[in-house]
N, C-alpha and C positions, 0 to 999 in steps of 0.2 A: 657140322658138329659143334655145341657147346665147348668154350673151355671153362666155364665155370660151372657150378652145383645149381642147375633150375630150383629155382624158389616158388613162380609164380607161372601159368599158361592157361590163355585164354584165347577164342577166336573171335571174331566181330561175329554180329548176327546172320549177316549176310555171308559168311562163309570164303570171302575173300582175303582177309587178312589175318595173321595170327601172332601174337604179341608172346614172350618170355620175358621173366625177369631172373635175375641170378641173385644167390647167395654175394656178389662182391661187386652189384652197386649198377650192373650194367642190366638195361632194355633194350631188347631186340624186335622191331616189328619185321616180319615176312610175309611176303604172298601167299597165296593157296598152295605154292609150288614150292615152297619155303626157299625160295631165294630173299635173300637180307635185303630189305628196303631203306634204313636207317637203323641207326645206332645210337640211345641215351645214353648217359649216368647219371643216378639221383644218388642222393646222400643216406650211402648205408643199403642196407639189403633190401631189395624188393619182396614184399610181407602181403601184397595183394596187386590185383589186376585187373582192369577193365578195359577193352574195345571197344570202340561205336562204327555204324557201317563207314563211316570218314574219315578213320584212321587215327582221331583224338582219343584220348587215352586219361585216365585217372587209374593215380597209384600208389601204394599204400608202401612207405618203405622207412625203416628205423635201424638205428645204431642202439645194440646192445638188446638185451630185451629187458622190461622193466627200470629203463634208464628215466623216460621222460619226452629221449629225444626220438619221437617219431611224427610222421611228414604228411598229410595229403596233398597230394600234388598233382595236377591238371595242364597236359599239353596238347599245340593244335596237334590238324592232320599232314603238318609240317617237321614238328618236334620243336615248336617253339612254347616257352613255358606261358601258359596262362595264370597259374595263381599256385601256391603253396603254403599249406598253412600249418603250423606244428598242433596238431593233436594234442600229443603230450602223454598219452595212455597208447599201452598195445594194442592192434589191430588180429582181432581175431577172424573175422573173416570180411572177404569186399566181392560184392555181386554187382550187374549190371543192374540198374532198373530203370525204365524207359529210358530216354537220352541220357542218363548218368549214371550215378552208383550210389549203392547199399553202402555203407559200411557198420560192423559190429566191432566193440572194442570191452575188454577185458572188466571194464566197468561197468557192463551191462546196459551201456547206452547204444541203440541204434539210429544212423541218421541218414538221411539219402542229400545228395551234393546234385549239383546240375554240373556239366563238364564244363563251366564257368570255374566249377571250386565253390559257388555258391552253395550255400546251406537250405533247403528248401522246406524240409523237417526233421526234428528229432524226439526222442521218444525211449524214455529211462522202463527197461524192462526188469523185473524181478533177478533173474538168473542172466548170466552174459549167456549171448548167442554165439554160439560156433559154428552155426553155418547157418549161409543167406542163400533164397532161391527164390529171383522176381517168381510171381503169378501172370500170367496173360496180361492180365487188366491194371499192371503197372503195381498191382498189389505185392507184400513181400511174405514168405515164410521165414519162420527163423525154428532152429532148435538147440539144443539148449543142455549142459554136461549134465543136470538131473532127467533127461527125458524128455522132457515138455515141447511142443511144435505151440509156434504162436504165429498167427495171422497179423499181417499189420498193414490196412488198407491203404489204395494211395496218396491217402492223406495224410498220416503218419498216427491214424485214431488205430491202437493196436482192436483188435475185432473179438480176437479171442484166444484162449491157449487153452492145450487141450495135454493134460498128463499121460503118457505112454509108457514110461519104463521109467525104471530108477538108474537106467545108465545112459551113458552121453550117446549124445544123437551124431548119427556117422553121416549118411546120405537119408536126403530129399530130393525124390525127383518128382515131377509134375507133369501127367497127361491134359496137357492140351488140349485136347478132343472132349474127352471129357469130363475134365476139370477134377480129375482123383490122385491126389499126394500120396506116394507109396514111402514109406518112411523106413529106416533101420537104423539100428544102436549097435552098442556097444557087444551085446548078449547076442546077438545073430538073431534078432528078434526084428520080423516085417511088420507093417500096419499099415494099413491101407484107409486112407479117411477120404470121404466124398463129399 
């Protein structure tokens, strides 16, 4: 059991490992079987998460909200630090995408890292995205507190945004098989785009 307030929970792709982060600073990675394999602390609460099948990790974590001071930060599949770099703006949401991560931040920029910490692209969207969900093909969706779902290929060329409702976008999930985004808001309203 936690003894602190889960902030953040994600698993690797491959279904082996699975990472938590707390409200007071501490990462937990476990096995399939949730026995504890290591134990972080980064600075400040864990605010996002991602796994790769190697156990490396990138992670979104800040002191205060709206202070400044917020962190991305990339360790091996050791728990040794690779790189951290101060943002400086909220992190609103952090997805997987191919070997790294999405991130979305309150300023309405989206930008994917390699689990270097490297910057690979970024891409100033109209509305901040509150929630990221890779596409198969490395591509990202994002959605968005007016409604809107946007495509954003993986190249960081956004592709398209498509208006849905006047309220915030809650989940995005993505059929794989065949390639159809079922969407839902705020309003309890589904959409299904292909």
């Amino acid at each position: 059991s936690l003894d602190k307030t889960l902030s953040a929970l994600t698993a690797s792709p491959d279904g082996r490992l699975v990472a938590v982060g707390t409200s007071e600073r501490a990462l937990i990675v476990y096995d399939a079987e949730l026995a504890e394999q290591r134990r972080l602390e980064v600075n400040g609460r864990v605010v996002g998460l991602v796994i790769a099948n190697d156990g490396s990790l990138i992670v979104g974590h800040a002191v205060g909200q709206f202070t400044g001071r917020v962190w991305l930060s990339s360790f091996d599949a050791t728990g040794a630090a690779r790189a951290r770099e101060q943002i400086g703006v909220d992190i609103l949401s952090l997805s997987r995408l191919g070997d790294g991560a999405a991130v979305a931040t309150v300023d309405g920029r989206v930008a994917a890292v390699g689990l270097d910490g490297a910057s690979r692209w970024a891409l100033q969207l109209p509305q901040p995205a509150v929630l990221l969900r890779e596409a198969s093909d490395e591509a990202l969706f994002a959605g968005d507190e007016r409604g809107s779902v946007s495509r954003i290929d993986a190249d960081g060329a956004l592709a398209w945004t498509q208006a849905l409702s006047a309220y915030r976008i809650r989940t995005l999930a993505l059929d794989t098989r065949s390639h159809t985004l079922i969407v839902a808001d705020d309003d309890r309203q589904l959409f299904v785009l292909n």
